[in-house]
C-alpha positions in Angstrom: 42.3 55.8 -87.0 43.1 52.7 -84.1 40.2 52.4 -82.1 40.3 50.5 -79.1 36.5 49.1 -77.7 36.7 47.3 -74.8 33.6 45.3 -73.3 34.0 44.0 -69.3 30.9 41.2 -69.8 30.6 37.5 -68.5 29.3 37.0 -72.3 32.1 37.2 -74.9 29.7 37.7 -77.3 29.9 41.1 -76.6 27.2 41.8 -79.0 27.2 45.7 -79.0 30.8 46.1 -79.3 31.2 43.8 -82.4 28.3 45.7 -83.7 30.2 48.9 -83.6 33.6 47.6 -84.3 32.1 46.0 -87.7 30.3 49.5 -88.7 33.8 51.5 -87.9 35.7 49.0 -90.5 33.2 49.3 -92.6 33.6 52.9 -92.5 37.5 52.8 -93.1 38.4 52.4 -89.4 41.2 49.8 -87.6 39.3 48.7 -84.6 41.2 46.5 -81.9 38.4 44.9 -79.7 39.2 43.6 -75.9 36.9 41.3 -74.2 37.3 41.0 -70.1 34.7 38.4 -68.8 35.2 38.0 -65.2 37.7 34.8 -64.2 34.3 33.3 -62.8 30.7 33.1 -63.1 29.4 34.0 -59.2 28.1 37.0 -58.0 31.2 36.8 -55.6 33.7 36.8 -58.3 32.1 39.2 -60.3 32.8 42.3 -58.4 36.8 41.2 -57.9 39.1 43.6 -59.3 41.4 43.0 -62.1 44.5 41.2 -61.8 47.7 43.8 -61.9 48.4 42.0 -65.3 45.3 42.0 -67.0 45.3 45.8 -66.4 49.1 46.2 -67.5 47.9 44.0 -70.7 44.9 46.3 -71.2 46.9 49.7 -71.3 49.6 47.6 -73.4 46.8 47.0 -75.8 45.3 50.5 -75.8 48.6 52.4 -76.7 48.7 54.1 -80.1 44.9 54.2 -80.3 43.2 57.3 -81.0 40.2 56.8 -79.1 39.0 54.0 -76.1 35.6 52.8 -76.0 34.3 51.3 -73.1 30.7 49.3 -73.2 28.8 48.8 -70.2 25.5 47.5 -68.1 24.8 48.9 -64.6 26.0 45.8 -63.0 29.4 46.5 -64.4 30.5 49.9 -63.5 32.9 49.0 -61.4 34.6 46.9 -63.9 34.6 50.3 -66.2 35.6 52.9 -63.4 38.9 50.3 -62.6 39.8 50.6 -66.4 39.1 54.5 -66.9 41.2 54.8 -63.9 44.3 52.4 -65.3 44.5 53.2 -68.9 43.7 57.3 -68.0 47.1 57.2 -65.7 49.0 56.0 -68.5 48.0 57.3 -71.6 46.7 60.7 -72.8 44.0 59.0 -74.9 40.1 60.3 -75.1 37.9 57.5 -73.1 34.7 56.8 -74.1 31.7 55.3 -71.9 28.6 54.1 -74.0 25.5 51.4 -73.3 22.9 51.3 -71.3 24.7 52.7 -68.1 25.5 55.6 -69.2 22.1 56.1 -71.6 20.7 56.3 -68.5 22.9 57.9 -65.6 24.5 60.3 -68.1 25.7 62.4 -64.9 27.2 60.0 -63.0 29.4 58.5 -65.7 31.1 61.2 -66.7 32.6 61.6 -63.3 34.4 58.9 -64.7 34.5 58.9 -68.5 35.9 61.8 -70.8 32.8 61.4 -72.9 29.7 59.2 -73.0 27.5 58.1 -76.2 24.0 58.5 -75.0 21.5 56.2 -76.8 22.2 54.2 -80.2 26.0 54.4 -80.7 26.7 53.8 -83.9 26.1 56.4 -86.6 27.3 58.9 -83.8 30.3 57.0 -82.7 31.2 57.3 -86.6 30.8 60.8 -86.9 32.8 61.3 -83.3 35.9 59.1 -84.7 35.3 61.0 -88.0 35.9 64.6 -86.5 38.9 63.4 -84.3 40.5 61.9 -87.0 40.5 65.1 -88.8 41.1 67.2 -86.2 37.7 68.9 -86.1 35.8 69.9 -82.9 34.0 66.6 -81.5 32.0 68.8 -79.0 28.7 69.2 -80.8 28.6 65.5 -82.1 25.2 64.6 -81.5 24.2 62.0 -78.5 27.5 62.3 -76.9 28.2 64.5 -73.7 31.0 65.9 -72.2 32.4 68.4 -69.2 33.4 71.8 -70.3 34.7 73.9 -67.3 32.9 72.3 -65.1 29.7 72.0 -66.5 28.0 69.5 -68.7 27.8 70.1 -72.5 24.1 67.8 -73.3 23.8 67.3 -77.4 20.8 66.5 -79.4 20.6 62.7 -80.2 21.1 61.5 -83.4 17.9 59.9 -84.8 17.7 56.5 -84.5 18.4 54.1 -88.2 14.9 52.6 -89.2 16.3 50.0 -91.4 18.8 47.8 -89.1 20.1 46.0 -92.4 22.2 48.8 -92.9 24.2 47.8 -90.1 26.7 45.2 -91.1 26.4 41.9 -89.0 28.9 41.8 -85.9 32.7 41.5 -86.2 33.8 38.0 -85.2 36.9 38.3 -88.0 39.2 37.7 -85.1 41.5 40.3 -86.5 42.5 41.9 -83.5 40.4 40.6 -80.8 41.3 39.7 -77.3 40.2 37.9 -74.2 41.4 38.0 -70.8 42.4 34.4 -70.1 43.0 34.2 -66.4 45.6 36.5 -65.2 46.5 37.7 -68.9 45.0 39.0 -72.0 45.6 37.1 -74.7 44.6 36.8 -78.7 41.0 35.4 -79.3 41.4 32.9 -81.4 38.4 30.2 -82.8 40.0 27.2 -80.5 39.7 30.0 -77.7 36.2 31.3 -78.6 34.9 27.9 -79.3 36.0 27.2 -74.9 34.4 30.5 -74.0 31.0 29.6 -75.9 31.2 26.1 -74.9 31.0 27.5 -71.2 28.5 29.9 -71.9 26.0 27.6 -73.6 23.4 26.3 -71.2 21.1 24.4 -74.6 23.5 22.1 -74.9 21.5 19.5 -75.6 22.7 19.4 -79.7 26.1 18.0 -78.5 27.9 21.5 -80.1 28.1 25.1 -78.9 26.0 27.8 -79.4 26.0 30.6 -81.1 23.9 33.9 -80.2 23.0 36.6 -81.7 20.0 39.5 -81.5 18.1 40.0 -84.8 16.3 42.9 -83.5 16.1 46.5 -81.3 13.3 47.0 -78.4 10.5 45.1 -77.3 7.0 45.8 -77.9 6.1 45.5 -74.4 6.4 48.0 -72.0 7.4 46.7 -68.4 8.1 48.9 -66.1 11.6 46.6 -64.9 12.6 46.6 -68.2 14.9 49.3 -69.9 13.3 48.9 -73.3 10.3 51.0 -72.0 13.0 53.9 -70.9 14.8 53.5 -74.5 11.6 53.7 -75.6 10.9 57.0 -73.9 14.3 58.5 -75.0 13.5 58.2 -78.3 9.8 59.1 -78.3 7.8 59.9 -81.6 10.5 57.4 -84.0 10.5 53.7 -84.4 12.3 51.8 -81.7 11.5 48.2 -82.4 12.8 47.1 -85.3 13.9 44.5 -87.0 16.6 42.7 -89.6 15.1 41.5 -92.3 15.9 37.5 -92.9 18.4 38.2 -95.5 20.5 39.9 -93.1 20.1 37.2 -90.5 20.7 34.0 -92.4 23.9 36.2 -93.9 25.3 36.2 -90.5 24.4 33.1 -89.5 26.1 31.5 -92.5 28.9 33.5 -91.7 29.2 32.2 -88.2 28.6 28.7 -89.4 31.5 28.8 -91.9 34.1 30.8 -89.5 33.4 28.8 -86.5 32.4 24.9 -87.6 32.2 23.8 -83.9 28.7 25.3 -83.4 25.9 23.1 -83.1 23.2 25.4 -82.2 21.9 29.3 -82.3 20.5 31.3 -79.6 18.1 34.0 -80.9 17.8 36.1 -78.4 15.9 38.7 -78.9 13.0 39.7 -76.0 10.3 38.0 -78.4 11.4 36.7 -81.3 7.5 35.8 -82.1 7.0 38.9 -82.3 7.9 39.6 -86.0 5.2 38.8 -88.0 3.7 35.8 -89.1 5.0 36.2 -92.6 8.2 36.9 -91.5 8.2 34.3 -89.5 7.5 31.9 -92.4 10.2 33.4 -94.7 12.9 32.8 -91.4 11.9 29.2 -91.5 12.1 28.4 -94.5 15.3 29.9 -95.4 16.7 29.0 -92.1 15.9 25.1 -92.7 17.4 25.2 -96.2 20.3 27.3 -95.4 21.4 26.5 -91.4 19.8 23.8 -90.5 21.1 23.4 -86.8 19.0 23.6 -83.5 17.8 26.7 -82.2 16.3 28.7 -79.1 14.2 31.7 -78.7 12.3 33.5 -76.4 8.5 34.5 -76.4 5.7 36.1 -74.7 2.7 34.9 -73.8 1.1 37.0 -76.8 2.7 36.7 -79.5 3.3 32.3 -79.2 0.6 31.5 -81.6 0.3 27.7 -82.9 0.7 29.0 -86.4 4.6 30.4 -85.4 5.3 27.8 -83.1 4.5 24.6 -85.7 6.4 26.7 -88.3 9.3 27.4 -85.8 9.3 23.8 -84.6 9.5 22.7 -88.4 12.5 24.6 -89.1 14.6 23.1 -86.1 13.0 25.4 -83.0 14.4 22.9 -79.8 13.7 25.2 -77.0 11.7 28.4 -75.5 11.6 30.3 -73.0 8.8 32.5 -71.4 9.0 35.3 -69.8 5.5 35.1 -67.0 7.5 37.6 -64.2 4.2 36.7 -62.1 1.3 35.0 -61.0 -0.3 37.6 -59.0 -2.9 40.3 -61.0 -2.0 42.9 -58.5 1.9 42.5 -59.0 1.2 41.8 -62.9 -0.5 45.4 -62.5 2.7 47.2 -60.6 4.8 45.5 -64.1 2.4 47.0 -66.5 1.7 43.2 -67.3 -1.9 43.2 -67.5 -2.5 42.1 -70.9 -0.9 38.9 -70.2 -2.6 37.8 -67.0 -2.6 34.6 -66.3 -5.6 33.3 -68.4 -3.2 34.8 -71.0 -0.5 33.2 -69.8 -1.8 29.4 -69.0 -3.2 29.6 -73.3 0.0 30.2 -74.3 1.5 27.7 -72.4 -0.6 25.1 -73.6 -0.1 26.2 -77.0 3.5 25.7 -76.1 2.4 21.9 -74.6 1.2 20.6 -78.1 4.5 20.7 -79.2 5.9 18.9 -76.1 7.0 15.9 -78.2 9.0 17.7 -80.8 10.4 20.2 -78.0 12.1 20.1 -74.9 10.6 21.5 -71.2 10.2 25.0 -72.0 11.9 27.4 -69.3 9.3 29.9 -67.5 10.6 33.1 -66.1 9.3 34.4 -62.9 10.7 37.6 -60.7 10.4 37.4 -57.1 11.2 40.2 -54.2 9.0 42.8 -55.7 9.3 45.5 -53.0 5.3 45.7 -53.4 4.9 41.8 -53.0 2.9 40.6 -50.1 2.8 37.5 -49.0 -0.2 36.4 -51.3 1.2 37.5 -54.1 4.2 34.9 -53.8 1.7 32.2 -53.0 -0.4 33.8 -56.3 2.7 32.8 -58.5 3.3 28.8 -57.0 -0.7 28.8 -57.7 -0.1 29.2 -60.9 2.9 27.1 -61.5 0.6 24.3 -60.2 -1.3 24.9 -63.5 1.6 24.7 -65.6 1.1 21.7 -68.0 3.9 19.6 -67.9 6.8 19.0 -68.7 8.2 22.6 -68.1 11.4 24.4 -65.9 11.1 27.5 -63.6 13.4 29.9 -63.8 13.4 32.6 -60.6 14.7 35.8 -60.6 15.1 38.4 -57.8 14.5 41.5 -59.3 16.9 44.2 -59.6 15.2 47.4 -60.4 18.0 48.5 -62.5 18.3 52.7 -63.0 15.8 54.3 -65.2 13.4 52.0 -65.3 9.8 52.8 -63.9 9.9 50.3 -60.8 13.1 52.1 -59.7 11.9 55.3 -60.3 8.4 54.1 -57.9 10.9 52.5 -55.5 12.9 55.2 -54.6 10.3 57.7 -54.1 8.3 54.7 -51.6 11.9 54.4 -49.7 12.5 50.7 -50.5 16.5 52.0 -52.4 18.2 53.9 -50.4 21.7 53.1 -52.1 21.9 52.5 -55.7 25.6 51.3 -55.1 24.7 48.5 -52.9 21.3 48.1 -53.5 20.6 47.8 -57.4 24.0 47.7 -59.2 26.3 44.9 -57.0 23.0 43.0 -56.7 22.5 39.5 -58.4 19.7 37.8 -60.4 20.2 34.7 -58.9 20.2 36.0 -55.1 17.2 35.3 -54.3 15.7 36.7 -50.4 15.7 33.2 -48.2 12.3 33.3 -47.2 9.9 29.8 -47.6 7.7 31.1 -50.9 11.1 31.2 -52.8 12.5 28.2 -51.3 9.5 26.5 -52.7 10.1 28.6 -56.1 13.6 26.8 -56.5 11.8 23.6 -55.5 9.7 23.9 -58.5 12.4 24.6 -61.6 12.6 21.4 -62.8 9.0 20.8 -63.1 8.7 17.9 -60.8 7.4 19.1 -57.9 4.1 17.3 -58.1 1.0 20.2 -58.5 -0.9 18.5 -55.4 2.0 19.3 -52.9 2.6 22.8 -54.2 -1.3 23.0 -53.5 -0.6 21.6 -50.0 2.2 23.5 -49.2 1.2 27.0 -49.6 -2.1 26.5 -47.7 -2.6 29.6 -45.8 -1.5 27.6 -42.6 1.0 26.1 -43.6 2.6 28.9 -45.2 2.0 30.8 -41.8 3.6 28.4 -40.1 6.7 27.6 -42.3 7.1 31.3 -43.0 7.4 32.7 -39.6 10.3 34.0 -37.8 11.0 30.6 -35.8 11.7 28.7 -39.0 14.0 30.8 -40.3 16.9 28.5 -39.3 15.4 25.8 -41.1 14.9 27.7 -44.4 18.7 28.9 -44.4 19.7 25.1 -44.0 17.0 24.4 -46.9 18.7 27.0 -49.2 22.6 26.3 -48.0 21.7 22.5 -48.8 20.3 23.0 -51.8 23.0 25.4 -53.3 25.7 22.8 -52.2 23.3 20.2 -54.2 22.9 22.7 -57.8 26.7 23.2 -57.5 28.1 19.7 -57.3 25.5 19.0 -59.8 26.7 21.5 -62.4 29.9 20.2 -61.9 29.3 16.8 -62.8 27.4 18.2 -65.7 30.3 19.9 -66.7 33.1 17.4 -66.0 30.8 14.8 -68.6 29.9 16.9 -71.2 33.8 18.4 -71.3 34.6 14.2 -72.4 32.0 14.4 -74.9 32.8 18.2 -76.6 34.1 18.1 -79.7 38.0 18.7 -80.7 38.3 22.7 -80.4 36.9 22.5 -77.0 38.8 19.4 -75.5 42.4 21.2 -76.4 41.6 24.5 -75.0 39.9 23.4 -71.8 43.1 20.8 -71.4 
């Protein structure tokens, strides 16, 4: 049977989609996957419609398929409502709605979507295109959810796999794949991927293109921001973080390397890649030196970046990390269910990090800023801290979106800081940070220049009394406008050089 999966993400990667699509063909399927990133990267952009054509191409696309699959976040469920909407008026076709969205507002998606997968989709996504196929009833399929007169038929989940290896790698064949291309959807080809990744990488240090994947499910941590903790809770009493084993890794990765030779790094990103085991670790190095060889990221906690997995990582090409610290306050660390990695915790690993400064470049630091529960000591608790930060390092800042499900949002709403999901959780941005002085002086800090003495000035209770109040708000709008005129035309320029360097693939699609 033709089955159509469609994902509407900035990242063509599109990692859950090709995961499915490559398990349905394995199982004796014809998939046909459609990838919609938004014509731009802004926050303003983002939440545009589609263009007429785009749409016209989609249903185009979707004809003759026995089943549509649509994949998507919270942040995107406008993007999925416009297509239900387009390809529903055309065809009589079953429309599907799985991922995290509607995991965790089962409800409100299927006020949209025929059905939704709730959960891990792939096993019961199999078993759903199985029994239509055949013509059997598709109703009592476990983990997906439907209407029936009215009223909402809930099934079982299906257990969750224990041994991710039995999952085949993700499906960048290119047979049958397509990527809206400005106001059309056209076939994705490898010239066409290689521009897509080239604009997505942001470690471009290597001179190539990255390639990401995720070697892993869950998180061992359990924040209460984070989504993993709610998966977590879905599937209670069975293993939820797990792992591929190497051999399935460097598999794909050698894969990638042969089928797209313009790569010049790989972006494991996993929530805490350092959080496999030490021996695992070692096995991933050594293979991966032998056998890949390029550059690579990761990301990492602050408890599981020993200097054992570090040197080991570092030896087998490890360029780049990033740390997630989310804050610098105990108190807020508390409300995130981060107390284990306080900031003694923190400020060890990160000079565990700092011996390998020579071999790697500034690591990147995570912090989240307009907690609801934040006071105004709290924010000067997390510049305190990035006044310790042994250099080189980057700040990244986040404004945290306290995305459906998750414990914070839960807290939130019952407190009164959300009073409309729509407007207040899923069109907000990371990057829109509240203009107030602390997070002017948070951007001030992410490339790890600021010097430590005049972050220690500046958020002197006095000063930050004076430069925080009411009267100064003018100024701090014309700090922030200034500075995102600055980042921009900076990017740009970035852009514009690194386009005359790119290799071949890249310098004929972007033209």
């Amino acid at each position: 049977m033709k089955v159509t999966l469609i994902s509407p993400y900035d990242d063509v990667t599109a990692f859950g989609v090709r995961s499915l699509s490559s398990f349905l063909r394995e199982n004796g399927h014809d998939t046909r996957v459609i990838l919609l990133p938004p014509r731009h990267g802004s926050p303003e952009r983002r939440s545009r419609e589609y263009d007429d054509r785009v749409l016209s191409d989609v249903v185009s696309l979707c004809e003759g398929s026995g089943m549509v699959g649509i994949s998507l976040m919270t942040n995107y469920l406008s993007h999925a409502v416009k297509l239900t909407e387009v390809i529903r008026k055309k065809l009589d076709v079953p429309i599907v709605w799985g991922g995290i969205h509607p995991t965790i507002r089962p409800e409100e998606s299927l006020d949209y979507a025929d059905w939704i997968c709730v959960g891990d989709g792939e096993d019961p996504l199999l078993e759903f295109v199985n029994t239509l196929e055949q013509g059997g009833d598709v109703s009592q399929t476990p983990s997906f959810w439907h209407k029936s007169n009215g009223e909402i038929q809930r099934n079982p989940l299906a257990p969750l796999r224990r041994e991710l290896d039995e999952f085949p790698a993700p499906d960048y064949s290119f047979e049958d794949h397509y990527v809206a291309m400005g106001t059309s959807v056209q076939p994705l080809t490898v010239e066409i991927m290689s521009r897509f990744l080239f604009e997505a990488s942001s470690h471009r240090h290597h001179g190539g293109i990255d390639y990401l994947t995720m070697t892993g499910r869950g998180c061992p941590h359990c924040c209460t921001y984070c989504m993993n903790d709610k998966m977590r809770t879905l599937y209670k009493g069975q293993k939820f973080f797990r792992w591929r084993s190497v051999q399935h890794l460097i598999r794909e990765l050698e894969f990638a390397k042969e089928k797209m030779p313009f790569i010049g790094g790989i972006l494991l990103s996993d929530d805490t890649f350092l959080g496999r085991p030490v021996a695992q670790i070692r096995e991933f190095c050594k293979e991966y030196k032998e056998k890949i060889g390029l550059p690579f990221f990761c990301y990492c906690s602050p408890i599981t970046s020993t200097e054992e997995k570090l040197g080991l990582m570092v030896d087998a090409g490890l360029t780049e990390v990033h740390m997630g610290v989310e804050s610098g306050s105990p108190r807020i660390q508390q409300v995130f269910k981060r107390e284990k990695m306080g900031n003694d915790c923190v400020l060890e690993a990160m000079k565990v990090i700092n011996k390998f400064k020579d071999r790697l470049l500034p690591p990147g630091y995570d912090f989240i800023t307009d907690v609801p529960y934040q006071t105004r000591e709290d924010g000067i608790d997390n510049l305190k801290l990035i006044a310790e930060i042994p250099k080189p390092y980057r700040v990244k800042p986040f404004s945290l979106v306290m995305f459906p499900g998750t414990e914070i949002h839960d807290m939130a709403m019952m407190d009164g800081f959300i009073i409309d999901d729509r407007s207040e959780v899923y069109e907000k941005d990371f990057d829109d940070l509240q203009h107030n002085y602390l997070n002017l002086l948070l951007v001030l800090t992410r490339g790890g220049n600021f010097p430590s003495w005049l972050i220690k000035l500046l958020i002197r209770k006095p000063v930050v009394a004076a430069l925080d109040s009411q009267c100064m708000k003018w100024l701090i709008e014309l700090s922030f406008f200034s500075l995102r005129q600055f980042i921009r035309a900076t990017h740009l320029f970035m852009r514009l050089g690194k386009l005359r360097h790119v290799k071949a693939p890249v310098a004929v699609e972007a033209g």
